[in-house]
C-alpha angles and dihedrals in degrees: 000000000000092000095050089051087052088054105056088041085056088042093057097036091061087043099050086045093056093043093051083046095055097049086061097048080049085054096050085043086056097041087047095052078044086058094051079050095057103041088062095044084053090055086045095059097040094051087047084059108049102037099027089037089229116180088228105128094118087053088043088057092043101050080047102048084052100048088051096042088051087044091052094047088042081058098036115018122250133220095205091057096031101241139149126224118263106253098184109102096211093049092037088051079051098050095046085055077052102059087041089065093039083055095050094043081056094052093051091044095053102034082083145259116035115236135177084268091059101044088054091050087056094040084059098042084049097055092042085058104045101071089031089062081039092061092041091056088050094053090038088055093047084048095061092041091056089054089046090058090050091052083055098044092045089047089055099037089052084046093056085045097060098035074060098048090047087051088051095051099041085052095043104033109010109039091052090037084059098032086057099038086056083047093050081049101050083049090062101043081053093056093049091053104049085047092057099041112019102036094052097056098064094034086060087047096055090040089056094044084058106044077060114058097033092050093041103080086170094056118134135231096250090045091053091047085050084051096053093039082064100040096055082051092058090044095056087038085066100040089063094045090054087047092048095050087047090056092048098048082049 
């Protein structure tokens, strides 16, 4: 029993582990569709400044402090936005391209004023980074699935496993516990029995034996010696049967 409690502790813990694991791959699903968002919002702005003439510089640094900042805790991990490092080698390689045009996005931004060059250098950047951070949430996504079926595989392996456990028991502690229990049970049927059978004969014998010689005052020598010929028969009779009944409690 305590083996199959520990395996269902050990069940739920891995379970709990992946769970908690996937919510964090859904996060960093969520943060990468955010960073699609804000490069465009970043195109957005800078178009705003350089063709409406908009005063929005301060807005500009900010959206961009906050794509690469995302980009940077995608990669890894952040405590402030509660994500893991990217362990896979290949998202992680694409990531890292696109930090590099979010680096260079920033270079162009803060090197000063804003003209129709390089809004056509972000512009590019922009639309070098859309179907890159595409591809990271696909593989983000396949990533997550792939935990999911592990979670399956491992549910039904520790399942198998405890079915497996319970079989073993019942075939080590309860079926022998039960087997001797149903022994114990027809012992005790065979004692009442012969109680209630056995024991009786030669008692009667002996009560009638008795009655006998005690109520026969003309009895002879030779008939009393017959009585008590039978008597000790019956004596004995009885003897056997108690024995019998203590061999069997034992």
């Amino acid at each position: 029993m305590a083996i199959m409690l520990g395996t269902i502790l050990i069940n739920q813990a891995i379970i709990q582990y992946f769970l908690f694991d996937k919510k964090n791959d859904s996060h960093l699903i969520d943060i990468g569709g955010k960073q699609r968002m804000l490069s465009q919002r970043i195109n957005q702005l800078s178009f705003r400044n350089v063709v409406l003439q908009n005063n929005n510089r301060d807005q500009l640094i900010s959206t961009l402090n906050n794509w690469k900042t995302a980009q940077l805790a995608i990669m890894n991990g952040s405590e402030d936005l509660k994500t893991s490092k990217i362990t896979n080698r290949d998202t992680y390689s694409k990531l890292n391209t696109g930090l590099k045009i979010i680096n260079n996005t920033d270079s162009i931004i803060r090197k000063g004023n804003l003209n129709n060059a390089s809004l056509i250098l972000i512009n590019k950047n922009v639309d070098e980074f859309l179907p890159l951070m595409e591809s990271i949430v696909v593989d983000l996504t396949e990533i997550t699935d792939q935990k999911l079926s592990n979670i399956i595989i491992i549910e039904i392996v520790l399942a198998l496993i405890t079915i497996i456990i319970i079989f073993v028991e019942f075939q080590l502690i309860i079926k022998p516990s039960y087997n001797k229990i149903v022994s114990q049970n027809n012992r005790l049927r065979e004692i009442a029995w012969k109680q209630s059978h056995e024991v009786r004969k030669p008692i009667a014998t002996i009560l009638g034996i008795s009655n006998a010689i005690q109520n026969n005052t003309s009895m002879s020598a030779e008939e009393k010696n017959k009585c008590l010929s039978y008597l000790f028969e019956a004596t004995d009779e009885l003897d056997q049967v108690i024995n019998e009944i203590v061999n069997k409690t034992n």
